[in-house]
N, C-alpha and C positions, 0 to 999 in steps of 0.2 A: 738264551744264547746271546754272545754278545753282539749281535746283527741285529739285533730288533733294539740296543740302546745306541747303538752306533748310527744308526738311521736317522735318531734322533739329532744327530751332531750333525753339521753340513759345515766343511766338508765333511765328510765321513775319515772318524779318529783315526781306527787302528784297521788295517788290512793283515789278512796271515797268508803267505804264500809256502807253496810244499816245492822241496828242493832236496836235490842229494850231493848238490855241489859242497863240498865238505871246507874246500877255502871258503865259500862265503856264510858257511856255517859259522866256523871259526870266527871269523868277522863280528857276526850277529854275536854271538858268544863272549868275546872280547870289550863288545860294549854295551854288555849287561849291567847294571844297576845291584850294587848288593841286596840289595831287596829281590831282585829280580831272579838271581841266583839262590838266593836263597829260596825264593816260592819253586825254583827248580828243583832245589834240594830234599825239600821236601817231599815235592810230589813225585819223585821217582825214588821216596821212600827209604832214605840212604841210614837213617839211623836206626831203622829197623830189620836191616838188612845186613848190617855189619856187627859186629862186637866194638863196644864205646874204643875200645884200644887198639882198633885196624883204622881208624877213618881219624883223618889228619882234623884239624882246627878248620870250620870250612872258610873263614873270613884269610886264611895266610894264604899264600899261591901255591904252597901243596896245596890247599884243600881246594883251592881252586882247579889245578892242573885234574886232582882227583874227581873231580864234578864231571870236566870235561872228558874225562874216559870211562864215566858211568853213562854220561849222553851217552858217547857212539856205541858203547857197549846195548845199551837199550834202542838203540836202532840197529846195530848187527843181528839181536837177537831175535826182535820182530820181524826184520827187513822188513821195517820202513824208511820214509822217507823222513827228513827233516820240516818244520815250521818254523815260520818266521815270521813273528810278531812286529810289523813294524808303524809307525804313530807320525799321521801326517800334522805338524803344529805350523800353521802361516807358511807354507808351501812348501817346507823343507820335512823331507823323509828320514826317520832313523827309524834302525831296529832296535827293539828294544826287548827282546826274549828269544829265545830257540828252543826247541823242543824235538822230541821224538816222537810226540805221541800231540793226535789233533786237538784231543778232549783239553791236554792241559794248556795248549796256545789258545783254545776257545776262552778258556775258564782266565786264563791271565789278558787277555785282550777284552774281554766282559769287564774284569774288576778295575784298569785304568782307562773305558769307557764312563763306568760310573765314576770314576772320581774324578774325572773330566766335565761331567754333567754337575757332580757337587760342586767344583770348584767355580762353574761358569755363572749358577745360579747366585 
């Protein structure tokens, strides 16, 4: 879990807070990293879930808008809440993921913990 590499960073990197506020969703969303989007994309399994000829390019703002209505869709359908990945660097706060689901903000807050730790070293 990413708490036990994160421990190791002081201050501590990345915090994930659970929210259902949908504007600060959006926010967090907005200023996602194509990487970050993309590890979204993936993990809520979008290319195996559609036909190659229903799902837009996901790198254009269709594909983006489309990301973004598979998020809420996958938190309508669970009713859950959202996560929110966010990375404290020299005392300034940004988010930097959003999620539906806790497992995948753990697993994305773990993998820019370590590579906070490679970088440092």
């Amino acid at each position: 879990m990413y708490t036990e590499i994160n421990a190791r960073l002081s201050p501590p990197f990345c915090e994930i807070s659970e929210t259902r506020d949908r504007m600060r969703v959006h926010r967090a969303f907005e200023a996602m990293t194509p990487q970050a989007r993309k590890f979204l994309w993936n993990w809520l399994e979008i290319d195996s879930r559609f036909e190659s000829r229903e799902i837009p390019e996901a790198a254009t703002a269709t594909g983006q808008e489309f990301l973004w209505f598979e998020l809420l869709h996958a938190a309508d359908r669970n009713g859950r809440p959202f996560y929110i990945v966010q990375e404290n660097i020299e005392g300034e706060t940004d988010q930097v993921f959003v999620s539906s689901d806790l497992a995948s903000a753990n697993n994305f807050a773990r993998n820019r913990a370590e590579q906070r730790l490679r970088s440092a070293a």
